[in-house]
C-alpha positions as CSV (number, residue, x, y, z in Angstrom):
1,X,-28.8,11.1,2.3
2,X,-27.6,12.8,5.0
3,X,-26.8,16.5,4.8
4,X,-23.4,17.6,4.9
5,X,-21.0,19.6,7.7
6,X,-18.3,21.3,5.2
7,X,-20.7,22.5,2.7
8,X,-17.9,22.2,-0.6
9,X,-18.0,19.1,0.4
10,X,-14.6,18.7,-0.5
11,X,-10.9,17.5,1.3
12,X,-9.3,20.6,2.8
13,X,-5.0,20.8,2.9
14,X,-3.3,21.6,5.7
15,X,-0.2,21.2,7.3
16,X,0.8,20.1,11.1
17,X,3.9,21.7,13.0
18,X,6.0,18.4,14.3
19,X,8.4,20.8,16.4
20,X,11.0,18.6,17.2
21,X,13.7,19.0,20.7
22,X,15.8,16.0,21.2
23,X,13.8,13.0,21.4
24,X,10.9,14.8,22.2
25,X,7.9,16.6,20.0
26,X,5.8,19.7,21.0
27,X,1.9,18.7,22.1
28,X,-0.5,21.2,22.1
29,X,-4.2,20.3,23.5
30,X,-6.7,21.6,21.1
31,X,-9.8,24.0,21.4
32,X,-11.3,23.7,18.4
33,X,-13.0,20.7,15.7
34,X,-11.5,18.6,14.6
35,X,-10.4,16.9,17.6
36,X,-11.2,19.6,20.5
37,X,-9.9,18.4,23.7
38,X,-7.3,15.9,22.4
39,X,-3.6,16.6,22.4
40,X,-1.7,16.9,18.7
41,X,0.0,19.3,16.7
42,X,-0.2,22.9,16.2
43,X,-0.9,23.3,12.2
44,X,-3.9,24.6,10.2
45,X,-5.2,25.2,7.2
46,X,-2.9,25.9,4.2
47,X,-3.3,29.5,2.0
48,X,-3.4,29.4,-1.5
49,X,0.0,29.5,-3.2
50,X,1.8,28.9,0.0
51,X,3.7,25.6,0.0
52,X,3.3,23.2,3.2
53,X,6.5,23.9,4.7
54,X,5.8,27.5,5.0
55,X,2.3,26.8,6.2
56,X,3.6,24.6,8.6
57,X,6.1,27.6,10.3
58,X,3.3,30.0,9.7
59,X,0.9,28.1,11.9
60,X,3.8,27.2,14.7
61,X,4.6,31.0,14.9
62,X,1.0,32.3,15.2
63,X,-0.2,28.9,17.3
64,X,3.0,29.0,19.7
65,X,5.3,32.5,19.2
66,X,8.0,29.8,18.2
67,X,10.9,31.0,15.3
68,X,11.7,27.7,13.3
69,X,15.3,27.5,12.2
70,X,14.6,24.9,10.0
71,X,11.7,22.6,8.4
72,X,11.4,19.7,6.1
73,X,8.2,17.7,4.8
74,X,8.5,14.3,6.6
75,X,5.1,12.5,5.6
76,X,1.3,12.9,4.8
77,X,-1.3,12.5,7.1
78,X,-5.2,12.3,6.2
79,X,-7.8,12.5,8.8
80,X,-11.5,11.9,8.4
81,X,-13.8,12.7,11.8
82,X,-17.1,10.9,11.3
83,X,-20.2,11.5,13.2
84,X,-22.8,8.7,15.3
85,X,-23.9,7.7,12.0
86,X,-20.4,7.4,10.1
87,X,-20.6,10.1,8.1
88,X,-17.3,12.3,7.6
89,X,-17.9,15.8,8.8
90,X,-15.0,17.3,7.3
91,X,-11.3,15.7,5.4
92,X,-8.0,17.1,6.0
93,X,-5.1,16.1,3.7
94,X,-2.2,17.6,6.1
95,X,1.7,17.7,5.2
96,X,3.7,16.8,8.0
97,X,6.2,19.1,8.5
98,X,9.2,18.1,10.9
99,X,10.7,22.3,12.5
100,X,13.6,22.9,14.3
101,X,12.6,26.1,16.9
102,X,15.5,25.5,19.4
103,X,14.8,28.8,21.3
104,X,12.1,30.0,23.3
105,X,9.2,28.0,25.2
106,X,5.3,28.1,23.1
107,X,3.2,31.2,24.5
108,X,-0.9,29.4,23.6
109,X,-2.7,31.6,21.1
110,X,-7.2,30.3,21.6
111,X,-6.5,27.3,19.4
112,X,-4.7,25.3,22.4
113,X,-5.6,25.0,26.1
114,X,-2.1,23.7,27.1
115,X,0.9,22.4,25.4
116,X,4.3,20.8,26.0
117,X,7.1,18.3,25.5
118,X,5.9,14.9,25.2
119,X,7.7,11.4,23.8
120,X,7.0,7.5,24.1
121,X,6.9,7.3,27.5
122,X,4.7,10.2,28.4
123,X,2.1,10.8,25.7
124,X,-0.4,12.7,26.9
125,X,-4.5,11.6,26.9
126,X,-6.0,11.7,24.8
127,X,-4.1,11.5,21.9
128,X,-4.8,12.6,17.9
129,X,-4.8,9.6,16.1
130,X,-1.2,9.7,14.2
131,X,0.9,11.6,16.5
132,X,3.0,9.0,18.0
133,X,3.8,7.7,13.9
134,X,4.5,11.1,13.0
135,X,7.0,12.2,16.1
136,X,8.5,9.1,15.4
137,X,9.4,10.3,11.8
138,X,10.0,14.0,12.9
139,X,12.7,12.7,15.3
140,X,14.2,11.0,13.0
141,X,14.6,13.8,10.8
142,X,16.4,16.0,14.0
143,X,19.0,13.9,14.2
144,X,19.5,14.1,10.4
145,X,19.7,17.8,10.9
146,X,22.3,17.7,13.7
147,X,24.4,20.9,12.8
148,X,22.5,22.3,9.7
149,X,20.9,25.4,10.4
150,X,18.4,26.8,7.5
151,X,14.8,26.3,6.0
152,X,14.2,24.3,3.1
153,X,12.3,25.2,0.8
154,X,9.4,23.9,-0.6
């Protein structure tokens, strides 16, 4: 049996930023595992007590300097990264969490080496499995919003 990476050897929660501006979705290319070097969404790990909304707008404020005006959960997303052998070296259960942040451009904290505005016809390389799925959905939900201007809750 092979030893394990995450030694509580158990699924961690987290939730991803889907920043959403017109048809297009905020990229950033990440530093750190999972997924160094591949382009996805700003997001982290989730606090106790703090729903994944709120994580979500946490983590896009201290990732990017963005304000979010407004947030809904859109979908879940799991990812397992497995090793040579298959072996999962960690689990991430991640809400996906569409944001409206209309002002301001992202200012990178260590946790991305670049970042930007990115839809169908100009994803980046390479990509986080998921993303294109998820902006998809998150674009959806800004044109639901058109006009409403607050944070949901929850």
């Amino acid at each position: 049996m092979s030893a394990r990476p995450d030694p509580a050897g158990i699924p961690r929660v987290g939730a991803l930023a889907l920043v959403v501006r017109g048809d297009r979705v905020l990229l950033v290319q990440r530093t750190l595992p999972p997924h160094a070097g591949a382009w996805g969404y700003p997001g982290g790990r989730v606090d106790y007590g703090e729903t994944l909304v709120a994580a979500a707008c946490r983590e896009l404020t201290e990732e990017t300097g963005l304000v979010p005006v407004a947030a809904g959960l859109v979908d879940l997303y799991e990812t397992i990264p497995r090793d040579a052998a298959g072996n999962a070296t960690t689990h991430w259960v991640l809400g996906a969490v569409a944001i409206h942040a209309p002002d301001g451009e992202p200012v990178l904290d260590h946790e991305a080496s670049a970042c930007g505005w990115f839809g169908p016809e100009d994803w980046p390389q390479p990509l986080i499995p998921g993303v294109e799925r998820l902006a998809q959905r998150a674009v959806e939900w800004g044109s639901s919003q058109a006009g409403k201007n607050s944070l949901a809750s929850g």
